[in-house]
LODRENLUM-735292 format. One record per residue (C-alpha): x, y, z; residue number from 1; chain. Coordinates in Angstrom, 1 decimal. Each point is the difference from the previous one (the first is absolute). Layout:
+--------+--------+--------+------+--------+
:      u :      v :      w : nufi : markol :
+--------+--------+--------+------+--------+
:      X :      Y :      Z :  NUM :      A :
...
+--------+--------+--------+------+--------+
//
This chain:
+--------+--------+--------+------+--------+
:      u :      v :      w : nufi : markol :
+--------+--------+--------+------+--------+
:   32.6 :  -16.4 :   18.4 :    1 :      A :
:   -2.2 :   -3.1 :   -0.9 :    2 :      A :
:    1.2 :   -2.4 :   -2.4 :    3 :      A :
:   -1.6 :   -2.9 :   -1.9 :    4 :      A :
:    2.3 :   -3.3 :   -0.4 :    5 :      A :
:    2.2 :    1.4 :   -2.7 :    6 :      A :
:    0.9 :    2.5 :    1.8 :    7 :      A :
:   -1.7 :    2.8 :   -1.6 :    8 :      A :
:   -2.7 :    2.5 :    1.5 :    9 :      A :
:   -3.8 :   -1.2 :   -0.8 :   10 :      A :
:   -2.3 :    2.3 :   -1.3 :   11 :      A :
:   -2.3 :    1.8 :    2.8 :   12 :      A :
:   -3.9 :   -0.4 :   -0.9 :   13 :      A :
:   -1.9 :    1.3 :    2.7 :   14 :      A :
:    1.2 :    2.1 :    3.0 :   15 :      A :
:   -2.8 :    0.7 :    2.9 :   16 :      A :
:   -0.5 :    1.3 :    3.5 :   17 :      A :
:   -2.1 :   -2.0 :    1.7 :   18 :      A :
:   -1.7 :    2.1 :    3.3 :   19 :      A :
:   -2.7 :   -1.5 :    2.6 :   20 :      A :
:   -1.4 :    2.4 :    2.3 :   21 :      A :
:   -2.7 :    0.0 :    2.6 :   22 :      A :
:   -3.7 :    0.4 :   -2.0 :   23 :      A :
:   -0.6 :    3.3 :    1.8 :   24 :      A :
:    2.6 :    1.2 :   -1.7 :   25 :      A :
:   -0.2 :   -1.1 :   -2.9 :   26 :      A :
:   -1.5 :    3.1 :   -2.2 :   27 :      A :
:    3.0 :    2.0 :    1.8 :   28 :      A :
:    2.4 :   -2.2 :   -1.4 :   29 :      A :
:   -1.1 :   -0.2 :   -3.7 :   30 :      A :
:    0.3 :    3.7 :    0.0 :   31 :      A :
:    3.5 :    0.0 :    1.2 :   32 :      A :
:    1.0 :   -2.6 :   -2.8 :   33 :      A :
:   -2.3 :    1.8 :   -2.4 :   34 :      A :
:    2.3 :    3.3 :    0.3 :   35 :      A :
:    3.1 :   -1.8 :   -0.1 :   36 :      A :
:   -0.6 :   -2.3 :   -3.0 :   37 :      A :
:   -2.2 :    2.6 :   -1.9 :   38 :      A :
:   -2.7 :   -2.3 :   -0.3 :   39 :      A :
:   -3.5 :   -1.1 :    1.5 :   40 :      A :
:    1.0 :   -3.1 :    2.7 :   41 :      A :
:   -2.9 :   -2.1 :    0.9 :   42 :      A :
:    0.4 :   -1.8 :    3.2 :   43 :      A :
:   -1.4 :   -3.9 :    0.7 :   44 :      A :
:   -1.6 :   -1.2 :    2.8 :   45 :      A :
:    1.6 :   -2.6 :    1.5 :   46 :      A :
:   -0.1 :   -1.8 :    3.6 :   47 :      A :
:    2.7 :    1.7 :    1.4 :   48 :      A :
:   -1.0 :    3.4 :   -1.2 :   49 :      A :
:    0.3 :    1.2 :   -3.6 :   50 :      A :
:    2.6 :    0.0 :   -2.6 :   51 :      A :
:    1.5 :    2.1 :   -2.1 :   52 :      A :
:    2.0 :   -1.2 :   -3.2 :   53 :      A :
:    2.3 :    2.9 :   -1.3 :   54 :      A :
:    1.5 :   -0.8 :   -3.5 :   55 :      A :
:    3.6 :    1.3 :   -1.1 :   56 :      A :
:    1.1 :    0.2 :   -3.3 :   57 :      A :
:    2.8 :   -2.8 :   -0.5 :   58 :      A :
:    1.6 :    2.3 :   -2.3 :   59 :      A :
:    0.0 :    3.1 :    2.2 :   60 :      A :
:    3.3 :    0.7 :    1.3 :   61 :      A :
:   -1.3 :    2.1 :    3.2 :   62 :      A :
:   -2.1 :   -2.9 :    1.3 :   63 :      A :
:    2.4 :   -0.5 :    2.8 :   64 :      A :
:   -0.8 :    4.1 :    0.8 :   65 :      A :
:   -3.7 :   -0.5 :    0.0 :   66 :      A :
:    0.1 :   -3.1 :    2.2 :   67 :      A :
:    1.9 :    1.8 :    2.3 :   68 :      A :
:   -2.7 :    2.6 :    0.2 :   69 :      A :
:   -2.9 :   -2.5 :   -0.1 :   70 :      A :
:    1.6 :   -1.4 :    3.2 :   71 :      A :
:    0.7 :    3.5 :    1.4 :   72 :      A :
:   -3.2 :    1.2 :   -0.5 :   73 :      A :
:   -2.0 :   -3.1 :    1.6 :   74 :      A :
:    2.9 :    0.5 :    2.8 :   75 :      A :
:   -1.6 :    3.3 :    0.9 :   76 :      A :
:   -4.0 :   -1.4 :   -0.8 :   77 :      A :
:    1.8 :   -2.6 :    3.2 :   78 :      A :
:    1.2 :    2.8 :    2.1 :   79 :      A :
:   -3.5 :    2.2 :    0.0 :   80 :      A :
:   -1.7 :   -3.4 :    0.6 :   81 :      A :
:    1.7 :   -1.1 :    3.4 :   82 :      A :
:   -0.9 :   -4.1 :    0.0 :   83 :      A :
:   -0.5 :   -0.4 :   -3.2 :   84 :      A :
:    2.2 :   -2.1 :   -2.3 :   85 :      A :
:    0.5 :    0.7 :   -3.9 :   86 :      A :
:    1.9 :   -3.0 :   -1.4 :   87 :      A :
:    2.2 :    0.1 :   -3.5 :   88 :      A :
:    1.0 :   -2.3 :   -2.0 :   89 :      A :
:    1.6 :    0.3 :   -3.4 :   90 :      A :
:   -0.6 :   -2.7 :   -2.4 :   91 :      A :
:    2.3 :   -0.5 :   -3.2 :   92 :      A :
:   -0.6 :   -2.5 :   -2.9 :   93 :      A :
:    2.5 :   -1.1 :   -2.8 :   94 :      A :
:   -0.8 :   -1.3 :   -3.7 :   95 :      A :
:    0.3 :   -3.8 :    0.5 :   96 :      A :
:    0.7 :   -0.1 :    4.5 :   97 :      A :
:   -2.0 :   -3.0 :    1.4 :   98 :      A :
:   -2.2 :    0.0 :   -3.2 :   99 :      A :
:    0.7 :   -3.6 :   -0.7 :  100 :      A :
:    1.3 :   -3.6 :    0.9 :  101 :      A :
:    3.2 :    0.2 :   -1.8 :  102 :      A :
:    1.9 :   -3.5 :    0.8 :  103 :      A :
:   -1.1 :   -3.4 :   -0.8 :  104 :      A :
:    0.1 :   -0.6 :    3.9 :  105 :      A :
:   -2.6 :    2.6 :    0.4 :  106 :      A :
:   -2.1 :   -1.3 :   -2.2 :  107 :      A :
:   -2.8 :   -2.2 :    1.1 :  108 :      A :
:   -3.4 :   -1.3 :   -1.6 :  109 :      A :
:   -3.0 :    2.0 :    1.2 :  110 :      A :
:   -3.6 :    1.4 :   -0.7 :  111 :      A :
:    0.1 :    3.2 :   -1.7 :  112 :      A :
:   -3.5 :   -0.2 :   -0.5 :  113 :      A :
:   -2.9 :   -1.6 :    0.3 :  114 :      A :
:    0.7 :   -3.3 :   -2.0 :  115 :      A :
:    3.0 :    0.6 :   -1.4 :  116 :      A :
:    3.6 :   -1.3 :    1.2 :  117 :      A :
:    3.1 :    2.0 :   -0.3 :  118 :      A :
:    2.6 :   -2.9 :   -0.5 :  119 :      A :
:    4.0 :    0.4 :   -0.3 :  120 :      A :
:    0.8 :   -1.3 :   -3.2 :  121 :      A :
:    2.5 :   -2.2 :    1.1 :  122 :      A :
:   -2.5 :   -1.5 :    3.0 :  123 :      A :
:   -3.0 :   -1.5 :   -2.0 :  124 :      A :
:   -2.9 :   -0.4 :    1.5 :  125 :      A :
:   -3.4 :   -2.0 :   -1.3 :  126 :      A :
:   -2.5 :    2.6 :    0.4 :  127 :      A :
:   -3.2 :   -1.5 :    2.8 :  128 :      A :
:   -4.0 :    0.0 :   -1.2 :  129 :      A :
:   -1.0 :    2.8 :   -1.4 :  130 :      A :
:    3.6 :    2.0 :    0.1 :  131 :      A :
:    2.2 :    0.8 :   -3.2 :  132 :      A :
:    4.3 :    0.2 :    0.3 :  133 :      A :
:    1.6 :    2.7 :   -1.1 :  134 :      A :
:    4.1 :   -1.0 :   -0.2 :  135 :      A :
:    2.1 :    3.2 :    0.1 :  136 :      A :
:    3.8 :    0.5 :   -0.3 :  137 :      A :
:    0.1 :    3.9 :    1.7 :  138 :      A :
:    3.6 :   -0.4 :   -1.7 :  139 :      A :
:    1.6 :    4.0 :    0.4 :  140 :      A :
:   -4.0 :    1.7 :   -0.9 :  141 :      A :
:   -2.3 :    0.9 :    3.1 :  142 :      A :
:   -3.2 :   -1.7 :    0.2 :  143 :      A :
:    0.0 :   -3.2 :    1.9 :  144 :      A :
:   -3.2 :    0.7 :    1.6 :  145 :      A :
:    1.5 :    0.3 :    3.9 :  146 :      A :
:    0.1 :    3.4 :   -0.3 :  147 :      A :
:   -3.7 :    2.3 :    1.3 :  148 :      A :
:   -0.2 :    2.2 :   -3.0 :  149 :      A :
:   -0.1 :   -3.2 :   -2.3 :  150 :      A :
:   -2.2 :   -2.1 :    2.2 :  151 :      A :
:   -2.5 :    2.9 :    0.3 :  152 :      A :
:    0.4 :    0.1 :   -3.9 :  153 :      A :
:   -1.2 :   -3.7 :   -0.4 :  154 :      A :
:   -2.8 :    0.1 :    2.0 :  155 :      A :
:   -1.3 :    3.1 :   -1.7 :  156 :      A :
:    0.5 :   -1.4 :   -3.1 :  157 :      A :
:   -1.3 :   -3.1 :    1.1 :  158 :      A :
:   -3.3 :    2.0 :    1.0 :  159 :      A :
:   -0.5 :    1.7 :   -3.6 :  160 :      A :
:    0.9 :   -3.1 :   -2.2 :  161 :      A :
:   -2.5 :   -2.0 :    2.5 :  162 :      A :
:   -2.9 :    2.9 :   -1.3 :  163 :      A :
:    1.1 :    0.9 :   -3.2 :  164 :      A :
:    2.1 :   -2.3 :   -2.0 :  165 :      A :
:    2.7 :    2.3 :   -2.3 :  166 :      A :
:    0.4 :   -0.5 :   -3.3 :  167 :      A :
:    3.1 :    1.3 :    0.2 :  168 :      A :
:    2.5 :    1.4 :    2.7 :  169 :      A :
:    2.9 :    2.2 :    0.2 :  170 :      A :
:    2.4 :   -0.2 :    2.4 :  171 :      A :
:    2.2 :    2.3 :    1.3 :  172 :      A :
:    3.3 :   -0.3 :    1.9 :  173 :      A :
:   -0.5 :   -4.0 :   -0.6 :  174 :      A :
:    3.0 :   -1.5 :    1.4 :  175 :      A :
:    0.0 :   -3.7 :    0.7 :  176 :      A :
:   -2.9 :    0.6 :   -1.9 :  177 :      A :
:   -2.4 :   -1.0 :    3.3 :  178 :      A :
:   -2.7 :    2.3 :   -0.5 :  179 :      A :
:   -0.3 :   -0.6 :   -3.9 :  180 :      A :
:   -0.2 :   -4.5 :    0.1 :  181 :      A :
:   -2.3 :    0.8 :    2.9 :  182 :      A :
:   -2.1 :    1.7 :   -2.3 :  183 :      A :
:    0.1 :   -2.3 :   -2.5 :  184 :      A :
:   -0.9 :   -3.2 :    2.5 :  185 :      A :
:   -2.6 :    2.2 :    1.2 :  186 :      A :
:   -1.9 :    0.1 :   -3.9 :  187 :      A :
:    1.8 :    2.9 :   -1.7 :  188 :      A :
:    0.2 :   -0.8 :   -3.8 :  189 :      A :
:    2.9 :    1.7 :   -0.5 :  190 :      A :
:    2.7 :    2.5 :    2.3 :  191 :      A :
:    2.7 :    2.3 :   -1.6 :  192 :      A :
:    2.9 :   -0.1 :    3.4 :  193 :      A :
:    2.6 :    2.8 :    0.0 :  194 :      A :
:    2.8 :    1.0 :    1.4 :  195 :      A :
:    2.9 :    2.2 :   -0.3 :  196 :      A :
:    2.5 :   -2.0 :    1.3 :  197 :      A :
:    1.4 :   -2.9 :   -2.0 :  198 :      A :
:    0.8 :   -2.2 :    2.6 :  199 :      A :
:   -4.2 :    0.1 :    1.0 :  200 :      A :
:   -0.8 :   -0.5 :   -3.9 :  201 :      A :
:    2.5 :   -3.1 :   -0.3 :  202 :      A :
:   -1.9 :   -1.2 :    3.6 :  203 :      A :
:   -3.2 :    0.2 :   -1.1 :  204 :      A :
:    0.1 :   -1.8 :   -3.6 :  205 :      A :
:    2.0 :   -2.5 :    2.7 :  206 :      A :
:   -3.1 :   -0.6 :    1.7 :  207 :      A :
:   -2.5 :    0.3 :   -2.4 :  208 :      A :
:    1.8 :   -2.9 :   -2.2 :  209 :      A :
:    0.3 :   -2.1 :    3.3 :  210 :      A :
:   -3.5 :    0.2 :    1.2 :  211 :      A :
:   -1.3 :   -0.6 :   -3.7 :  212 :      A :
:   -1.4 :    3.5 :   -0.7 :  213 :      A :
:    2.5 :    1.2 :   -2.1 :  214 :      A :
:   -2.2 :    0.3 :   -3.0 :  215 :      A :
:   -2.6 :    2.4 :    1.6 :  216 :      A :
:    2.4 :    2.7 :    1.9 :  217 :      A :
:    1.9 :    2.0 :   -2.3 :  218 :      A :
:    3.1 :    1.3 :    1.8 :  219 :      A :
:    1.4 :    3.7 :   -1.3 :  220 :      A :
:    2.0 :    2.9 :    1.4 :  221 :      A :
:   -2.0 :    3.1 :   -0.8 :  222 :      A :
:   -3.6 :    0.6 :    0.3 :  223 :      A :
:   -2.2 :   -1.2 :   -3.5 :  224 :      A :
:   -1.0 :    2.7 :   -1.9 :  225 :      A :
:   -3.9 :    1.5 :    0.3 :  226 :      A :
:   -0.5 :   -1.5 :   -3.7 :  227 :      A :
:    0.5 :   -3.4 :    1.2 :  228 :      A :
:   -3.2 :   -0.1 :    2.6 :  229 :      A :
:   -1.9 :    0.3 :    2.5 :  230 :      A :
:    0.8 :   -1.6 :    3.5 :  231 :      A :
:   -2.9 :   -1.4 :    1.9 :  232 :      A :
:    2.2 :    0.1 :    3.0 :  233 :      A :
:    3.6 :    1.5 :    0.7 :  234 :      A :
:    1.6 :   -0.9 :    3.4 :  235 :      A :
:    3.0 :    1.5 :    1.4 :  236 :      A :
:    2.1 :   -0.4 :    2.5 :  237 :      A :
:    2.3 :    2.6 :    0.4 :  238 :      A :
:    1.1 :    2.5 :    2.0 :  239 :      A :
:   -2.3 :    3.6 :    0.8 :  240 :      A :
:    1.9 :    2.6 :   -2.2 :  241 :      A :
:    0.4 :   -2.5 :   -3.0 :  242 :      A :
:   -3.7 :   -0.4 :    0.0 :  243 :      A :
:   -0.8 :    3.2 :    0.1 :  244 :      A :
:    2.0 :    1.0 :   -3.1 :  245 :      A :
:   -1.5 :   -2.9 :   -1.8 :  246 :      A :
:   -3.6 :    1.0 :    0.9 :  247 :      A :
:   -1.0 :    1.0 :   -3.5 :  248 :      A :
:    1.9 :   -3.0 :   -1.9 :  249 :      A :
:   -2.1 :   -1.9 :    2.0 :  250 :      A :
:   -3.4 :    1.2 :    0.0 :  251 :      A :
:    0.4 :    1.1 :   -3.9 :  252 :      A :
:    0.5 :   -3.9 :   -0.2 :  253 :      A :
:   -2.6 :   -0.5 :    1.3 :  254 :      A :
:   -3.5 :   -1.5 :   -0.8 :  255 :      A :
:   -2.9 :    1.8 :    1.6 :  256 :      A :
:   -1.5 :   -1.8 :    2.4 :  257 :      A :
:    3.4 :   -2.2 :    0.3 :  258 :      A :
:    2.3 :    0.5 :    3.6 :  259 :      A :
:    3.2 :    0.7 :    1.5 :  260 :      A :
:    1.7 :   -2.0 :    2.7 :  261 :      A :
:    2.9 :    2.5 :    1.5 :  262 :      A :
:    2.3 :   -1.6 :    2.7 :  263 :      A :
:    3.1 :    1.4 :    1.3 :  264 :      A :
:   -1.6 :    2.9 :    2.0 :  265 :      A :
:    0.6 :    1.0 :    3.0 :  266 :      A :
:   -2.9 :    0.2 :    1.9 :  267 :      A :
:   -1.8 :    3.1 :    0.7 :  268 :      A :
:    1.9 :    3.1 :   -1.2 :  269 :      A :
:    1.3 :   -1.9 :   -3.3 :  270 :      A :
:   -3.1 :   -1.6 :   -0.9 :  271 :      A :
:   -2.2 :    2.6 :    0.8 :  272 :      A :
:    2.3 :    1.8 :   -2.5 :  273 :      A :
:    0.2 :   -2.4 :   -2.4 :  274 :      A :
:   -3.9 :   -0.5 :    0.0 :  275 :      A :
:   -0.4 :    3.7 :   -0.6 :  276 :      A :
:    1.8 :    0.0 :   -3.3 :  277 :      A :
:   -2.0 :   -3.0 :   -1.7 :  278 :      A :
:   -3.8 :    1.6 :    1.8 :  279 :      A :
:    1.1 :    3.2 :   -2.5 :  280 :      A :
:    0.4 :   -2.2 :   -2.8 :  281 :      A :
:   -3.3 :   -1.3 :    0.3 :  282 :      A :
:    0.4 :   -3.4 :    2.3 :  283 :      A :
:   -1.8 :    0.1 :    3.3 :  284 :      A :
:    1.2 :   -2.5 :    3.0 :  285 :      A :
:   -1.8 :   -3.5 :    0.2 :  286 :      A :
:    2.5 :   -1.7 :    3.0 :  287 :      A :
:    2.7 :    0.2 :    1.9 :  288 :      A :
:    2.4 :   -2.2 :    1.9 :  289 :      A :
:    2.2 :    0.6 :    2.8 :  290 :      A :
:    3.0 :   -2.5 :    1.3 :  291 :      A :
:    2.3 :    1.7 :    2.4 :  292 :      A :
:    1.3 :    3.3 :   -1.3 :  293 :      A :
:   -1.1 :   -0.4 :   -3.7 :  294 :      A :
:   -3.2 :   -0.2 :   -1.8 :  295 :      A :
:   -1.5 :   -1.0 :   -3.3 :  296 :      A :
:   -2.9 :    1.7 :   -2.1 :  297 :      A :
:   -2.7 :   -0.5 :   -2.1 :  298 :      A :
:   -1.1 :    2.2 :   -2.6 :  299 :      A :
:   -2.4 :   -0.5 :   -2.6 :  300 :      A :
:   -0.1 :    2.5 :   -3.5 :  301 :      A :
+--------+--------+--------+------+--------+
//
């Protein structure tokens, strides 16, 4: 069983069969996972043939049994297509595995976006023409910037504050508080930052106070009430299911005509899930951005 470094068992996010089969067959094989899973598979073009990504429920305690009939059925979709070769692959992601630079040692200034230097707080650095610092202490919260899902955030975010300057932001799942002093540096008047877990919220007053913006990002632990506002813009980064569930906090937070930037998705089957809940809440899909396995969106109300 997999363990984290205190010896417990981490929670499982996302479970998936990845498949890549020849383009001929490509229709052929989307039926096949269709049937097993229950549900339409669309395959993906790709240069090596077409893919097929075939979600699990991380919660389901028979997804060992249907793996071992997705590889038995593309088995026999082999054997009545002598030459051809169906390759599997399942992928597994934890809450918090390889999200983030978690050591001082690992830890290094860099560009996380287009101006703006990520810095260690204990490695200052003067920021060069034209570039702004942003010192953080990652501390025990996730958010240093390393990880894809919060660089994808910032430059997202950093697109939508560069065309539409929010009044002010909310922002969910905060962290170091990255995302939320980015927003802030990048003209937002004023961000609410939360997050559930107290070592995040003690982080990210941390890093507000040392990098001077202490007095316009308001650190909480629960979501403000609907009586208290009207976000221009709400960014999260987070994994799929949470933001999901939190589809309607959001958008009913939200002022019309003001955006979402969701990170923490992976791409394809998650964020073409995740995109699906806020289109039916009225937000329709202005960009999205792909690093690796995980992608970012943005939605405007």
């Amino acid at each position: 069983m997999k363990t984290d470094s205190n010896g417990s068992s981490p929670r499982l996010i996302s479970d998936r069969v990845r498949v890549t089969v020849p383009a001929a067959l490509a229709e052929e094989a989307a039926t096949i996972a269709g049937a097993i899973l229950g549900r339409p598979v669309r395959p993906k073009p790709t240069p090596e043939g077409a893919r097929l990504l075939l979600p699990l429920d991380p919660k389901a305690a028979d997804a060992d049994t249907r793996v071992g009939r997705i590889v038995a059925a593309f088995d026999e979709l082999e054997r009545r297509n002598a030459g051809v070769t169906v390759s599997l692959e399942r992928e597994q992601w934890y809450a918090d595995e390889d999200r983030d630079a978690r050591h001082p040692e690992q830890f290094r200034p860099f560009l996380a976006a287009p101006g703006l230097l990520v810095t260690p707080a204990w490695q200052p650095r003067d920021p060069a023409p034209g570039q702004q610092v942003l010192a953080i202490d990652p501390g025990q919260a996730f958010g240093s910037g390393y990880h894809a899902s919060t660089r994808l955030a910032l430059g997202l975010l950093r697109e939508r504050t560069a065309a539409v300057v929010p009044r002010r932001m909310l922002d969910v799942g905060t962290g170091t508080g990255i995302l939320a002093l980015a927003g802030v540096i990048w003209g937002a008047a004023a961000v609410v930052a939360i997050d559930v877990k107290p070592e995040a919220v003690a982080a990210a007053r941390a890093n507000a106070a040392r990098n001077g913006l202490a007095a316009q990002v308001q650190v909480a632990d629960e979501l403000p009430p609907i009586e208290a506002g009207a976000f221009e813009l709400i960014v999260a980064n987070i994994t799929a299911d949470v933001l999901q569930r939190l589809a309607g906090a959001f958008v009913s937070r939200l002022a019309a005509g003001g955006a979402l930037v969701l990170s923490g998705m992976l791409a394809d089957l998650q964020s073409e899930e995740v995109a699906a809940v806020y289109e039916a809440l009225g937000c329709r899909r202005a960009a999205a951005r792909i690093e690796g396995e995980w992608e970012a969106l943005l939605l405007v109300r």
